[in-house]
py3Dmol code that shows the C-alpha trace and the ligand (Angstrom):
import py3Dmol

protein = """\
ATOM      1  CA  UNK A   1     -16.912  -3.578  19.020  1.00  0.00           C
ATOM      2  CA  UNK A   2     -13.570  -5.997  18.877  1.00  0.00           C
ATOM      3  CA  UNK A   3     -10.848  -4.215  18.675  1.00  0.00           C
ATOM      4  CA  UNK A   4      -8.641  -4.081  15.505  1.00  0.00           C
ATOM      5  CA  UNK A   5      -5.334  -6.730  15.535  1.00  0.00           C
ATOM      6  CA  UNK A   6      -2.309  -5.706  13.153  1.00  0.00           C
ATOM      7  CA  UNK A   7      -0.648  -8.760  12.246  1.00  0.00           C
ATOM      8  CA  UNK A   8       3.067  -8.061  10.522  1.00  0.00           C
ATOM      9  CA  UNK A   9       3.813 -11.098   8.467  1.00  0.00           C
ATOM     10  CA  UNK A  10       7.751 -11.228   8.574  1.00  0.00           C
ATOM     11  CA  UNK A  11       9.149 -11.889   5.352  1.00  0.00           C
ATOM     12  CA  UNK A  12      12.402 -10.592   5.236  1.00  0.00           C
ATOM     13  CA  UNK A  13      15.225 -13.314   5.517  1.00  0.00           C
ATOM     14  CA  UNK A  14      16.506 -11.782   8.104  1.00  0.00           C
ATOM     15  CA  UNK A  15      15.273  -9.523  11.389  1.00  0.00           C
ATOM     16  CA  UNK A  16      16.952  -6.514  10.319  1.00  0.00           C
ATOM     17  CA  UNK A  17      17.513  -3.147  12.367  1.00  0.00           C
ATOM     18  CA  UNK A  18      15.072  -0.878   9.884  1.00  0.00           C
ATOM     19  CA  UNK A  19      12.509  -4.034  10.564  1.00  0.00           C
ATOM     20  CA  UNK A  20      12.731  -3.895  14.054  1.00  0.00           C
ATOM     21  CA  UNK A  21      12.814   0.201  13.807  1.00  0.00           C
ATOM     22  CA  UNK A  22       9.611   0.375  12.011  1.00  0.00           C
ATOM     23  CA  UNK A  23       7.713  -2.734  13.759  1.00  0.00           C
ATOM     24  CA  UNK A  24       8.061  -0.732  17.419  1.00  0.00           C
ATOM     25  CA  UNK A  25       6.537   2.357  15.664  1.00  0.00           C
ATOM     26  CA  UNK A  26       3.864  -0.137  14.433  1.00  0.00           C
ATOM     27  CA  UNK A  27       3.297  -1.102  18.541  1.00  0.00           C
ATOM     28  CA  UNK A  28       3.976   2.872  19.451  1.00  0.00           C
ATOM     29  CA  UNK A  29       1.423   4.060  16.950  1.00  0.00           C
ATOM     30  CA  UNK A  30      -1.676   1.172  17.492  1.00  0.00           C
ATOM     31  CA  UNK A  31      -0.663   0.169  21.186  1.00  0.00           C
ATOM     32  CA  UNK A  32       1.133  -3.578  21.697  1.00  0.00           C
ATOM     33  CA  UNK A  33      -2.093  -5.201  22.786  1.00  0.00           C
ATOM     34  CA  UNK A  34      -3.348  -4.886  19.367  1.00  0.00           C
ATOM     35  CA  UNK A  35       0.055  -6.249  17.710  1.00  0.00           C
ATOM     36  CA  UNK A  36       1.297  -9.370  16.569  1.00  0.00           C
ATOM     37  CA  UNK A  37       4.532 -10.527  14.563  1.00  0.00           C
ATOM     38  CA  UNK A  38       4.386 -13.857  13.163  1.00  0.00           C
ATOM     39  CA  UNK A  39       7.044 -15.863  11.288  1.00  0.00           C
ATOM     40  CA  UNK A  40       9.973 -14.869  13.541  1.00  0.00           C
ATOM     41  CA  UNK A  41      12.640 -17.003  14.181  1.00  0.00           C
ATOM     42  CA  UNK A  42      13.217 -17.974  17.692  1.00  0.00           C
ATOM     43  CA  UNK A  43      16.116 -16.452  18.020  1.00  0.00           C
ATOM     44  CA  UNK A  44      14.587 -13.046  17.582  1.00  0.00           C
ATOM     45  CA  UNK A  45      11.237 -13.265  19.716  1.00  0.00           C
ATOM     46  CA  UNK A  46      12.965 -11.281  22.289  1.00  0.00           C
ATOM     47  CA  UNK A  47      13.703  -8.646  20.246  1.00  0.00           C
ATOM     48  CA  UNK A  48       9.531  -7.896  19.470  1.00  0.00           C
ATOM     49  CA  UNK A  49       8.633  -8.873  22.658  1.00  0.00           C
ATOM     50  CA  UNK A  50       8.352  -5.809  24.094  1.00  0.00           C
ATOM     51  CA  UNK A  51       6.470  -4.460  21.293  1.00  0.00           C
ATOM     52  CA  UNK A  52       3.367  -7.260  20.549  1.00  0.00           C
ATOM     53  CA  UNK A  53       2.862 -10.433  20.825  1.00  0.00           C
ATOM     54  CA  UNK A  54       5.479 -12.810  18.837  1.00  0.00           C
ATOM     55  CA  UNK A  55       5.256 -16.099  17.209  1.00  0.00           C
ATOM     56  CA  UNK A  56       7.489 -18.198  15.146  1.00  0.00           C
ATOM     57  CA  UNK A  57       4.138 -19.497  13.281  1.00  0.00           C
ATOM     58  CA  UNK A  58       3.422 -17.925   9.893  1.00  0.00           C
ATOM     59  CA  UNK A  59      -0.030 -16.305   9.397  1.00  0.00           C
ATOM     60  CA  UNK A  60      -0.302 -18.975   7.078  1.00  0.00           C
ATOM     61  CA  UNK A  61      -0.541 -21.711   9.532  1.00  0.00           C
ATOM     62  CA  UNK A  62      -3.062 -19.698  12.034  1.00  0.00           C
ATOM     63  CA  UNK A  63      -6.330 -20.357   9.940  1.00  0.00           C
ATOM     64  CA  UNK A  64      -7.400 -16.884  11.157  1.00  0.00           C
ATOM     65  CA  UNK A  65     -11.288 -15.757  11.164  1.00  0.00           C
ATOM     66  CA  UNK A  66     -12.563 -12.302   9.936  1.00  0.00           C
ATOM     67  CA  UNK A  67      -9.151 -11.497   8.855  1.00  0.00           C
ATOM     68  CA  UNK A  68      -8.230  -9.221   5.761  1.00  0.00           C
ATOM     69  CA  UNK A  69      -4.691  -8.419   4.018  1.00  0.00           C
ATOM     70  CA  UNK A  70      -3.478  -5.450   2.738  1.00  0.00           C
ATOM     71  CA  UNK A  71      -1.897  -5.636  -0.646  1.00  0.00           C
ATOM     72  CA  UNK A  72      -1.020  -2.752  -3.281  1.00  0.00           C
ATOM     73  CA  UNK A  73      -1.836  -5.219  -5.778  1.00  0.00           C
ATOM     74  CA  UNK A  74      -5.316  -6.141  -4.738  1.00  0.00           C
ATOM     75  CA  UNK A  75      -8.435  -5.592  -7.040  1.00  0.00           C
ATOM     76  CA  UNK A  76     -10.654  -3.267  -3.926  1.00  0.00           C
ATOM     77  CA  UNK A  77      -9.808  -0.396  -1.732  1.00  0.00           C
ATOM     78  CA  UNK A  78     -10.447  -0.584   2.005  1.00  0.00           C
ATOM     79  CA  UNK A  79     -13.313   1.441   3.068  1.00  0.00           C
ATOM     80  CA  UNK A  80     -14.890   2.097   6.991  1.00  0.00           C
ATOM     81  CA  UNK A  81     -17.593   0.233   5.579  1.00  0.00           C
ATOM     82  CA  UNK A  82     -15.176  -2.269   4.258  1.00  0.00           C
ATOM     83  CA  UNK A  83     -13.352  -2.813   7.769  1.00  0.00           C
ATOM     84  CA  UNK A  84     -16.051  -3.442  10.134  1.00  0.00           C
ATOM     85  CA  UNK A  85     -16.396  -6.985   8.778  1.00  0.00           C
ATOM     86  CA  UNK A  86     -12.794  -7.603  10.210  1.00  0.00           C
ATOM     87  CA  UNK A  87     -10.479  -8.376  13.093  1.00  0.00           C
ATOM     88  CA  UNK A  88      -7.197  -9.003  11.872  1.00  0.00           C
ATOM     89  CA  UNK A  89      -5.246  -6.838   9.551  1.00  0.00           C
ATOM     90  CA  UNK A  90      -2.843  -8.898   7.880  1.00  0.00           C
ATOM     91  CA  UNK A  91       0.310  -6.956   6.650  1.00  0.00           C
ATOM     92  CA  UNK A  92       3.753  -7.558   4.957  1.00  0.00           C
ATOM     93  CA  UNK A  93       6.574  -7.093   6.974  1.00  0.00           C
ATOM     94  CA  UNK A  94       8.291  -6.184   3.673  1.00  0.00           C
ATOM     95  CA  UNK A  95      10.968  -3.674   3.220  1.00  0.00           C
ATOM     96  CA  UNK A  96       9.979  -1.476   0.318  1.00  0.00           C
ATOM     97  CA  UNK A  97      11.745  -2.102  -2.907  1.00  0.00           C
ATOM     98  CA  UNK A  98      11.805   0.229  -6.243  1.00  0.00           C
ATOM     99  CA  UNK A  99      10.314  -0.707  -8.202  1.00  0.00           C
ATOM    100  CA  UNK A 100       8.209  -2.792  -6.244  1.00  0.00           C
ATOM    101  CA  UNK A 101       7.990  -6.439  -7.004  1.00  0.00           C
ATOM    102  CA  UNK A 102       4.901  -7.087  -5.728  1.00  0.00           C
ATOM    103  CA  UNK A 103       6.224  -9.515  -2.678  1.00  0.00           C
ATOM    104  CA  UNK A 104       3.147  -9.210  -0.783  1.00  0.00           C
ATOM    105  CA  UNK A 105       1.088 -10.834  -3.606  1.00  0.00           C
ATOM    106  CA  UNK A 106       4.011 -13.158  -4.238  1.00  0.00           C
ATOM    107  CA  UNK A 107       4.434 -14.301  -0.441  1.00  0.00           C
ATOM    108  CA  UNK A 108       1.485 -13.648   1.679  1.00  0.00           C
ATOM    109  CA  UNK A 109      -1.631 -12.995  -0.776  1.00  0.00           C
ATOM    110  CA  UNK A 110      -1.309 -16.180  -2.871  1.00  0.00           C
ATOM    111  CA  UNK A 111      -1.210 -18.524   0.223  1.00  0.00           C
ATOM    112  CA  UNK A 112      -4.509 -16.882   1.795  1.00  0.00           C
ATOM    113  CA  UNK A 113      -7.082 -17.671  -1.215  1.00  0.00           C
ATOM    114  CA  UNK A 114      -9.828 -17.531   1.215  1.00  0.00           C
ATOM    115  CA  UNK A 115      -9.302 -14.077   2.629  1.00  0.00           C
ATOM    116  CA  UNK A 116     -10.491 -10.791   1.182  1.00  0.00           C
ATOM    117  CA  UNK A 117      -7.375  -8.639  -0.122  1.00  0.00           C
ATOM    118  CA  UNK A 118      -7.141  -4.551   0.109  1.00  0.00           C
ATOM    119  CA  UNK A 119      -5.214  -2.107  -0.910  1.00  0.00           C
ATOM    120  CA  UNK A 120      -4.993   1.664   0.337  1.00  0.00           C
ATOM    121  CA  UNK A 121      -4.072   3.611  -3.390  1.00  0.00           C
ATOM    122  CA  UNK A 122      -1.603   1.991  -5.577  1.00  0.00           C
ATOM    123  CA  UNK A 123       1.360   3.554  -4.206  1.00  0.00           C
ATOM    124  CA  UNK A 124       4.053   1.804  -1.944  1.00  0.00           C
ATOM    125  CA  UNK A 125       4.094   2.477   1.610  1.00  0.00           C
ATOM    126  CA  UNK A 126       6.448   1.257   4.406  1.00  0.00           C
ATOM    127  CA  UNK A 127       4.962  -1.107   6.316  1.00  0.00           C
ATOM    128  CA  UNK A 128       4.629   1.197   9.351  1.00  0.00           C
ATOM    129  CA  UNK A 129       2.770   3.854   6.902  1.00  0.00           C
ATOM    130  CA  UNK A 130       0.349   1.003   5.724  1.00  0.00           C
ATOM    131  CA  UNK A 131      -0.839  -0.235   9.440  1.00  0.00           C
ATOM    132  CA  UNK A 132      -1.201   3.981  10.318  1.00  0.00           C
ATOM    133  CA  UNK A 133      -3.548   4.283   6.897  1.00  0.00           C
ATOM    134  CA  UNK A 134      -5.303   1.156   7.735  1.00  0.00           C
ATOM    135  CA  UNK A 135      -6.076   2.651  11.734  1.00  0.00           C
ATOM    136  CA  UNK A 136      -7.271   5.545  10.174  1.00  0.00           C
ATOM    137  CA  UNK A 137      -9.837   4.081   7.957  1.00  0.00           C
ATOM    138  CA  UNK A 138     -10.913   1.757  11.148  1.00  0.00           C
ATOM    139  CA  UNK A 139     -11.600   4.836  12.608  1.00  0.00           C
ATOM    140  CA  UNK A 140     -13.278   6.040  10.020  1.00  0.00           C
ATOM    141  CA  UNK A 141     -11.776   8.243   7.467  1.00  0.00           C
ATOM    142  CA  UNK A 142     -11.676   7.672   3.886  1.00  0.00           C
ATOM    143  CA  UNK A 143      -8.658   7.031   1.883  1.00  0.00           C
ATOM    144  CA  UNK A 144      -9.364  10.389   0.193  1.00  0.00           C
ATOM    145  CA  UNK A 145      -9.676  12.345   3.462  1.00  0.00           C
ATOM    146  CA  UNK A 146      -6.149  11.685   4.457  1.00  0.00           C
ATOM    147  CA  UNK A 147      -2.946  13.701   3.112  1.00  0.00           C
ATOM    148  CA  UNK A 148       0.068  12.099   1.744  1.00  0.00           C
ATOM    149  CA  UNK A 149       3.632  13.021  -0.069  1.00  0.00           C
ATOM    150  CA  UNK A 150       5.432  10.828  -2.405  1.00  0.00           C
ATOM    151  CA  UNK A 151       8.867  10.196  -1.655  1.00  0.00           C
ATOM    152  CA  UNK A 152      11.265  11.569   1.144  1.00  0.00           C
ATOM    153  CA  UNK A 153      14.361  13.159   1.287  1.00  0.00           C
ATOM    154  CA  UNK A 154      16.626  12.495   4.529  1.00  0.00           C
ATOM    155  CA  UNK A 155      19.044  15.058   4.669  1.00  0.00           C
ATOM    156  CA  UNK A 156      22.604  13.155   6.065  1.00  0.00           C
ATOM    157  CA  UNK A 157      24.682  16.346   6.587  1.00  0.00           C
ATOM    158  CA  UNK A 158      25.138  19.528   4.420  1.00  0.00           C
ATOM    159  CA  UNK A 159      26.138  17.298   1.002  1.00  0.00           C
ATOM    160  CA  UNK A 160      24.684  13.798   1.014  1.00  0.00           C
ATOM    161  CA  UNK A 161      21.053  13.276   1.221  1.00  0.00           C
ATOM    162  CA  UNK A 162      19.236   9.961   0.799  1.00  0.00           C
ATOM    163  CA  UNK A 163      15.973   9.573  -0.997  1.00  0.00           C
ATOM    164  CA  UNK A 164      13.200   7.146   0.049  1.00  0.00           C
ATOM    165  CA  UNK A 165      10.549   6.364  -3.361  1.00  0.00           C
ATOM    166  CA  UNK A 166       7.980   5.422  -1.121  1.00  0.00           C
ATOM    167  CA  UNK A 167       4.355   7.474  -0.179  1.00  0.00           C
ATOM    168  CA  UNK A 168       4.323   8.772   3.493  1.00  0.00           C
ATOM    169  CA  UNK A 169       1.034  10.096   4.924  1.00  0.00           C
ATOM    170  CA  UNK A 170       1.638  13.473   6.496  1.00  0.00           C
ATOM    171  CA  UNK A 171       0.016  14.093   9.860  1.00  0.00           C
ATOM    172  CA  UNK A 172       0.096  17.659  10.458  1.00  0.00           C
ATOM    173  CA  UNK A 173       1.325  18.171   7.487  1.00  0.00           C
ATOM    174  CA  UNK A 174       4.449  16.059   7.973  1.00  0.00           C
ATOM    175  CA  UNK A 175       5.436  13.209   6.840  1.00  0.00           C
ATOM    176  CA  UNK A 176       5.428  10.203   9.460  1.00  0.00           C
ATOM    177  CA  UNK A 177       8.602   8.639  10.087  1.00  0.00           C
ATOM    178  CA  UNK A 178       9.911   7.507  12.980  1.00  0.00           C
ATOM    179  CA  UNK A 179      12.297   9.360  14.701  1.00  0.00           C
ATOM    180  CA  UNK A 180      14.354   6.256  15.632  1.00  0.00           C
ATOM    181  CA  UNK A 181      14.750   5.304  11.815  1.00  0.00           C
ATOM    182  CA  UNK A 182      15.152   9.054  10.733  1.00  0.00           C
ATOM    183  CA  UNK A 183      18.922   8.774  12.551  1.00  0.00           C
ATOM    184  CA  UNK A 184      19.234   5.210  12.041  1.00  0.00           C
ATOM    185  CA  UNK A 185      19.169   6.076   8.096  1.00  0.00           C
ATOM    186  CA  UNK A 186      21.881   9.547   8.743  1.00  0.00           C
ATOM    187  CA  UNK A 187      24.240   7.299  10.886  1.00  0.00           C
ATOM    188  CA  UNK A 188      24.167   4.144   8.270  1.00  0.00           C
ATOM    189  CA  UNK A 189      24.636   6.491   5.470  1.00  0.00           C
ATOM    190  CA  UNK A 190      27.205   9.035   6.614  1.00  0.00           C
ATOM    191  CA  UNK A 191      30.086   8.619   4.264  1.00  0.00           C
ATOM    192  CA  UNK A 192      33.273   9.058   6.462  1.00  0.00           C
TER     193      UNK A 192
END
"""
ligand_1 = """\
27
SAM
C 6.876 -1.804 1.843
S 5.344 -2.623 1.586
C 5.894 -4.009 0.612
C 5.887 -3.646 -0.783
C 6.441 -4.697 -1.699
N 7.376 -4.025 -2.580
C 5.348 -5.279 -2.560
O 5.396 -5.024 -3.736
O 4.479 -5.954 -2.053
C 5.057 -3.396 3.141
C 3.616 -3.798 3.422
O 2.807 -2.649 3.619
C 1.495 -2.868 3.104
N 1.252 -1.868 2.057
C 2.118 -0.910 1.641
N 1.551 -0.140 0.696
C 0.300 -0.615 0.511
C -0.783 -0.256 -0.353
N -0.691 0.775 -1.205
N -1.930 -0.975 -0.290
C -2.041 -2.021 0.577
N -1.055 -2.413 1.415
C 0.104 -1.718 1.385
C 1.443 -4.301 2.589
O 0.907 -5.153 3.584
C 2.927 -4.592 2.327
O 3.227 -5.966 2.404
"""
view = py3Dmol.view(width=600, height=400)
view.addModel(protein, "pdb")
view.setStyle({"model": 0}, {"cartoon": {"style": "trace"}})
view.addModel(ligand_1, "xyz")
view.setStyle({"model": 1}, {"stick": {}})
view.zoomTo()
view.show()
């Protein structure tokens, strides 16, 4: 059996800290062989290079074979069944918005006509969440088998706390997050 490829689509303007946060949990979760970030600017290949393989050519331009995208806007739900027919995961390296404005339909989904489109429930997940889901259901599980919780609180110190509207899958009944972004998020937002 081929082994599964998570391509992250960049579409942020810019290669921001949280991106690059989340994108080496993508590589730390699924293993960098099996990673790929496309649309980066030259610039910043050497700042995913130790975390997949990293090209400056969109996903667009790569004519890819047996390749699938995950959208929360698309009409089917990604089965086992579903994702033995493909290779390549294709996801939105999209920061998540609230409400969402449905960017991956908008930027990736409309310029792949001839590739199937999923989605994994309705609800927004970060992009690091999404490629985790999609693993699981590679390996077998059904969307229904796995455990989730809607929104996050990230506790800065004693007063502040900073709420993220997005659905986390919890994994031993917690929700996953990296570490790394967990104090990224309490240093950014510690009011002096
Ligand atoms: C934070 S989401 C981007 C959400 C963005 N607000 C939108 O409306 O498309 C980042 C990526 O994770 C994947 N993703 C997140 N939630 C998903 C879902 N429920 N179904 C399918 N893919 C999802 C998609 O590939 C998406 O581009």
């Amino acid at each position: 059996m081929k082994k599964a490829v998570f391509v992250i689509e960049h579409l942020e303007p810019e290669l921001w800290d949280w991106c690059i946060i989340e994108y080496k949990h993508i590589s730390q979760m699924v293993g960098k062989e099996q990673v790929w970030f496309t649309n980066i600017k030259k610039e910043d290949i050497h700042k995913l290079a130790p975390f997949g393989k990293v090209t400056e050519q969109s996903v667009k331009e790569l004519g890819l074979k047996d390749a699938c995208i995950l959208d929360p806007e698309a009409p089917e739900t990604l089965t086992p069944l579903a994702a033995k027919e493909f290779t390549y995961f294709v996801f939105g390296g999209i920061l998540g918005d609230h409400p969402p404005k449905k960017r991956t339909e908008e930027e990736l989904t409309c310029f792949l006509k001839d590739i199937r489109a999923f989605d994994i429930g309705k609800e927004q997940m970060s992009t690091d969440n999404a490629v985790f889901v999609t693993k699981e259901i590679i390996e077998g599980k059904n969307l229904s088998n796995l455990k989730f919780q809607d929104s996050l609180e990230i506790e800065i110190d004693e007063i502040e706390s900073t709420i993220l509207p997005f659905r986390y899958t919890l994994v031993q009944g917690k929700p996953l997050i990296s570490e790394e972004l967990v104090r990224f998020i309490k240093k950014r937002d510690k009011v002096e």
